[in-house]
C-alpha positions as CSV (number, residue, x, y, z in Angstrom):
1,X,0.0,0.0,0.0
2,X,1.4,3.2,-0.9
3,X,1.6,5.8,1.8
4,X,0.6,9.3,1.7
5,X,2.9,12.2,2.1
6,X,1.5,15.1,3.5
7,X,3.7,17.6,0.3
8,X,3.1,20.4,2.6
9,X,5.4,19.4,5.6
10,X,8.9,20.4,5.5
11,X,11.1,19.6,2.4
12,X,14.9,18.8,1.9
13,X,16.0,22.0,0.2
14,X,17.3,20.2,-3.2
15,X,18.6,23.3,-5.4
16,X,20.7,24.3,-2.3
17,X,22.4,21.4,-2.5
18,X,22.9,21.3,-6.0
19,X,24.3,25.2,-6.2
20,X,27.2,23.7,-3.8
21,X,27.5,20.5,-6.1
22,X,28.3,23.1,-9.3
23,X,31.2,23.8,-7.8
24,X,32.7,20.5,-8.1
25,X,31.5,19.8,-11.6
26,X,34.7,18.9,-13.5
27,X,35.0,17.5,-17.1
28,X,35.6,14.2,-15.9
29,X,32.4,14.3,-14.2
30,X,30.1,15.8,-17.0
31,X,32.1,12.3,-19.3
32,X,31.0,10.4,-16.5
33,X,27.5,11.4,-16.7
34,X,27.4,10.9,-21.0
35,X,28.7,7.5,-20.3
36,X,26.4,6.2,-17.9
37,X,23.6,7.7,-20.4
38,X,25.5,6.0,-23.2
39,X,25.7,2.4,-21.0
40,X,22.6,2.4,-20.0
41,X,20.5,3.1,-22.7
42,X,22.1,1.3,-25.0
43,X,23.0,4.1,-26.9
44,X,26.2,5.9,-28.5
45,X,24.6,8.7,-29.5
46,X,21.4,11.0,-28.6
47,X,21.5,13.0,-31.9
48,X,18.2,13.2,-33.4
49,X,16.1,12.7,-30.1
50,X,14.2,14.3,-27.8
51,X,15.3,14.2,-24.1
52,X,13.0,15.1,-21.1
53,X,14.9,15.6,-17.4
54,X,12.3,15.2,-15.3
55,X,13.4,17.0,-11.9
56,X,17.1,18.0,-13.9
57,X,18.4,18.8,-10.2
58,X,21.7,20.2,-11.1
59,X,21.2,19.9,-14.7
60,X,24.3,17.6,-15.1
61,X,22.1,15.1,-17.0
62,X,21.0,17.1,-19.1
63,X,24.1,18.4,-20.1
64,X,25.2,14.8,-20.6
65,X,21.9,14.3,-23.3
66,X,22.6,17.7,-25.0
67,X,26.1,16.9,-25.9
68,X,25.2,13.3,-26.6
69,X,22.9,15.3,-29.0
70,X,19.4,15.4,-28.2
71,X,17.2,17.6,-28.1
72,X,16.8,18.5,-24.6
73,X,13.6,19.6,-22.5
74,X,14.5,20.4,-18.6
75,X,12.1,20.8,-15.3
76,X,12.2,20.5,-11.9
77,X,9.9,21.5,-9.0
78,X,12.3,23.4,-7.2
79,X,13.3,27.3,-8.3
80,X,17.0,26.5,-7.0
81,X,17.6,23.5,-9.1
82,X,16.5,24.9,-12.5
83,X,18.5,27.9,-11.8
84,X,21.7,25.9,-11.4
85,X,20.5,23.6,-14.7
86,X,20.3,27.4,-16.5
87,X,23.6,28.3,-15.0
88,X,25.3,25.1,-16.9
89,X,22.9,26.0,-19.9
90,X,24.5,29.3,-19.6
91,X,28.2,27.4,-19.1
92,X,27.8,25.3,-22.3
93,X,26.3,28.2,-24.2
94,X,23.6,26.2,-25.6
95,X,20.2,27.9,-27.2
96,X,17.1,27.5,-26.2
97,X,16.0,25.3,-29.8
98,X,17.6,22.6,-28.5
99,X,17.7,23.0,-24.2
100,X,14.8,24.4,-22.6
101,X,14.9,25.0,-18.9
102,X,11.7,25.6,-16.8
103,X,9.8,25.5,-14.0
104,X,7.5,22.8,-13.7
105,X,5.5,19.7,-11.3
106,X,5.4,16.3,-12.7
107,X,2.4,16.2,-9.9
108,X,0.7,18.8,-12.4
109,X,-1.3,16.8,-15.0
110,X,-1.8,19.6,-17.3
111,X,2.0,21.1,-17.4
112,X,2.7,17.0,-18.0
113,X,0.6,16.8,-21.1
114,X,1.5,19.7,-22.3
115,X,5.1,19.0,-22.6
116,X,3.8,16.3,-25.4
117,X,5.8,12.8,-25.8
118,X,9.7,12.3,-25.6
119,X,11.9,9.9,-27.8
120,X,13.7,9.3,-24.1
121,X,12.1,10.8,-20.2
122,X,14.7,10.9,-17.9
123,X,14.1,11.1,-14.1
124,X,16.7,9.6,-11.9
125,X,16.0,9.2,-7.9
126,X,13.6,12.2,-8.1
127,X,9.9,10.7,-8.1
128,X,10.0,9.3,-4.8
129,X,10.5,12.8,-3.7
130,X,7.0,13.9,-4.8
131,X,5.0,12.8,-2.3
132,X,2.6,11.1,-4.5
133,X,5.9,8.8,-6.2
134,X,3.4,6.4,-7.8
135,X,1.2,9.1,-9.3
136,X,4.3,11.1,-10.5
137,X,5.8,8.0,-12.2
138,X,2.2,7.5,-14.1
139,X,2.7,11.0,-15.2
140,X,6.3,10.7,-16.7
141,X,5.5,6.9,-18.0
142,X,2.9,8.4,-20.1
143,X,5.4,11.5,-21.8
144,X,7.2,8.6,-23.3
145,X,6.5,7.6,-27.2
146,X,5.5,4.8,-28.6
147,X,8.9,3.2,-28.8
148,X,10.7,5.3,-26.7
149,X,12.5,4.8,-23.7
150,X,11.8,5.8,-20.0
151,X,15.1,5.3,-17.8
152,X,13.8,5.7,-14.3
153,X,16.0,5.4,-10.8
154,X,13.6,4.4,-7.5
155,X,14.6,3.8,-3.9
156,X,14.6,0.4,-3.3
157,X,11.7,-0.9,-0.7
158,X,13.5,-2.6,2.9
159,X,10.8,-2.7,4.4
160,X,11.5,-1.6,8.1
161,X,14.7,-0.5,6.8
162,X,13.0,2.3,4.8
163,X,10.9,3.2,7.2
164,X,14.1,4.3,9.7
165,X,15.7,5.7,6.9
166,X,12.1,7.8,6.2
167,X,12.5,9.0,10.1
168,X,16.2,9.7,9.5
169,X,15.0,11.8,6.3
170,X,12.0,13.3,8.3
171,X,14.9,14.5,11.1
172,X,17.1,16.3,8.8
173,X,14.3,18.9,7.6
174,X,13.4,19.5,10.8
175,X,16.9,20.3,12.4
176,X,18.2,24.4,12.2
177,X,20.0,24.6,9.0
178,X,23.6,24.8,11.3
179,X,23.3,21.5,12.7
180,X,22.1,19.3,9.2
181,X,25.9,19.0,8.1
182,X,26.7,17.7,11.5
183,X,23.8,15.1,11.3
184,X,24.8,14.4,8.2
185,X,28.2,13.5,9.1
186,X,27.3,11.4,12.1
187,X,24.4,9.6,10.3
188,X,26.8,8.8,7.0
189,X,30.0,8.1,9.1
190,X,27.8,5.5,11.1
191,X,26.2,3.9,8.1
192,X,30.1,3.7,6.2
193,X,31.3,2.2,9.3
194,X,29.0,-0.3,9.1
195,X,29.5,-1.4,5.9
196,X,32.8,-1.7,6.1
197,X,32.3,-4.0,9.7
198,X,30.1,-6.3,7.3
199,X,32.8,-6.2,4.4
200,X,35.6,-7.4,7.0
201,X,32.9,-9.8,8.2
202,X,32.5,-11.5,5.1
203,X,36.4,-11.0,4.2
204,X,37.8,-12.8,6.6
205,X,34.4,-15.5,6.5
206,X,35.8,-15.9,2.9
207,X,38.8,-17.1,4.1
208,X,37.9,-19.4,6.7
209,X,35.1,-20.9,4.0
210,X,38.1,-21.6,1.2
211,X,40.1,-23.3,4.3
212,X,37.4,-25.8,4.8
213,X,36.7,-25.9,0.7
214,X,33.3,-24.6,1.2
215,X,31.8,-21.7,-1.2
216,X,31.7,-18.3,0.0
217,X,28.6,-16.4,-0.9
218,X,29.0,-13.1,-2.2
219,X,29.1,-10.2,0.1
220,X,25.9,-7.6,0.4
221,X,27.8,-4.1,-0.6
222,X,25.8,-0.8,-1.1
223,X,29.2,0.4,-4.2
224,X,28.1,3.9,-2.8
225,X,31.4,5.6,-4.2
226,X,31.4,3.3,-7.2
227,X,28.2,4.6,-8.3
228,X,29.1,8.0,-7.7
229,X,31.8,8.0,-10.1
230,X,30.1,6.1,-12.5
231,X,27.7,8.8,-12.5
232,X,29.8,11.9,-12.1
233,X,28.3,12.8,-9.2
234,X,30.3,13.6,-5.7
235,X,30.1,11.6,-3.0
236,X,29.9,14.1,-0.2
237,X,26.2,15.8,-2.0
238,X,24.9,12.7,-2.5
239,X,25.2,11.4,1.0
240,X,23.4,15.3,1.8
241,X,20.4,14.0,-0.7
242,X,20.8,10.5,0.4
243,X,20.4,11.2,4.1
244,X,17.6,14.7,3.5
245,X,16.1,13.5,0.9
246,X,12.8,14.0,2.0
247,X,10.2,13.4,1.1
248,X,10.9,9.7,0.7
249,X,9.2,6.7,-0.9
250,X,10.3,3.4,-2.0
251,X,9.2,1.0,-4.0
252,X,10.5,-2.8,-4.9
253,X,12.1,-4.1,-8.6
254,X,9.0,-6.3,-9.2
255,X,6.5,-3.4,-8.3
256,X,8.1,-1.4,-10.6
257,X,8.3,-3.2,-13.3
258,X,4.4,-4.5,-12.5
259,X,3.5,-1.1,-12.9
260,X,4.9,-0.3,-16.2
261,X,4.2,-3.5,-17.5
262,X,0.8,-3.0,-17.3
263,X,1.1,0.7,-19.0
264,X,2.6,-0.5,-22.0
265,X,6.1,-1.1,-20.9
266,X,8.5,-3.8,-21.2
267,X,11.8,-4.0,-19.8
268,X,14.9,-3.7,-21.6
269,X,17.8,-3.1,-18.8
270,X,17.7,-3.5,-15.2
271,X,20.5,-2.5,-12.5
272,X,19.5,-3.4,-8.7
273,X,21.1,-2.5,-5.3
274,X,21.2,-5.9,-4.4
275,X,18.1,-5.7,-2.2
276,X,20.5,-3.2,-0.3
277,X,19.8,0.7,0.5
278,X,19.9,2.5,-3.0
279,X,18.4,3.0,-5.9
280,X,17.2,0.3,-8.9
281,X,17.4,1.3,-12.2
282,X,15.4,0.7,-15.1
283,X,14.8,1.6,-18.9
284,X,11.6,0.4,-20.4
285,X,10.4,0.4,-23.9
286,X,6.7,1.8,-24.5
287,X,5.7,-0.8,-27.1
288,X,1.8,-0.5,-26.3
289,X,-0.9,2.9,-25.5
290,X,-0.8,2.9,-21.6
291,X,-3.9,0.8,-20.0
292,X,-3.6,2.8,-16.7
């Protein structure tokens, strides 16, 4: 059952974040970014389609698509965040033909259709911050075209897991501004510590196991960092999404893919978090009108 979010209670200020994030942004980072587009859609090149960012944060993904060569179409709910996905508009000196930037809620049914239908809709960890995740993924799924593709990044569902990390979301908004980077240290340096406790764990297990001959299974890791670089994004304003991201939904692989299925959808690449804390990935092909 999907729980309501009351949208009115305090938010994670998202465009702050990113503003601090653009000052990080290297080359290697925005190659990053193309790559993972380029990897995961199966892609080599964007030229010749249309690209919607839905909730373009700090607009490094939409950088990636426009110099991949699409066509590119930008919003996100929070003032903040499309003014730092203008600012790298500005940086790349693109015109507006081919990267518009705006204002926009993918909660707002008529903004939604009239954006009209996109060769690719892009919207990475942003639509369980909504409030309403499963409506706001309804709302992107049908911006895709016939044949295109929808490449969407949910929080994975724990179970009571996700429910403490909702209350350690729900904390963060509601602490003065001073004492979040604080929180945010204490609450990420706990979690890395235990990870790396459960790495030496099954480490050292391994080697006892391949003493006695027996078969080690492989080890639960959350490949934080490893993601981040994949991605081009930096680890230290991730962890300040990760841990305020609020608000927070989640959702499991085979909900997901249940729910697009029955719109039309089928799947055509899948990356999980191992049933860990993180985000699944998906990119589905419309190949059917939606039924929902």
């Amino acid at each position: 059952m999907t729980q309501t979010i009351d949208i009115k209670e305090p938010r994670f200020q998202f465009g702050v974040n990113w503003q601090r994030f653009l000052s990080t942004l290297t080359e290697d980072r925005i190659q990053a970014a193309m790559g993972s587009l380029r990897q995961f859609l199966q892609l080599e090149s964007l030229a010749g389609r249309t690209f919607l960012d839905i909730g373009s944060g700090s607009g490094l993904f939409s950088l990636a698509a426009y110099r991949l060569g699409a066509t590119v179409h930008s919003f996100d709910y929070d003032p903040q965040s499309v003014a730092c996905t203008k600012e790298l508009r500005q940086r790349e000196q693109a015109t507006d033909d081919r990267w518009i930037v705006e204002q926009g809620s993918v909660l707002d049914a008529k903004y939604m259709e009239m954006l009209g239908t996109f060769d690719i809709v892009y919207s990475w960890g942003v639509l369980h911050h909504t409030g309403n995740m499963w409506t706001a993924i309804d709302q992107a799924a049908q911006r895709t075209r016939p044949g295109g593709q929808f490449y969407l990044a949910i929080y994975n569902d724990q179970g009571v897991y996700s429910r403490i990390w909702r209350g350690i979301k729900r904390t963060y908004v509601a602490l003065p501004p001073m004492l979040q980077p604080t929180y945010v240290f204490v609450v990420g340096g706990t979690w890395m510590l235990q990870r790396a406790c459960i790495k030496l764990f099954f480490k050292t297990g391994g080697v006892i196991l391949r003493l006695f001959g027996l078969q080690q299974q492989p080890a639960s890791t959350a490949a934080v960092a490893a993601s981040q670089r994949r991605r081009g994004m930096h680890l230290w304003y991730d962890l300040v999404d990760w841990i305020g991201g609020y608000p927070f939904e989640v959702a499991s692989p085979e909900a997901i893919f249940r729910f697009l299925r029955d719109r039309g959808f089928q799947l055509q690449e899948l990356s999980t978090c191992g049933g860990n804390l993180g985000c699944n990935e998906f990119v589905c092909v419309k190949t059917a009108p939606s039924q929902g």
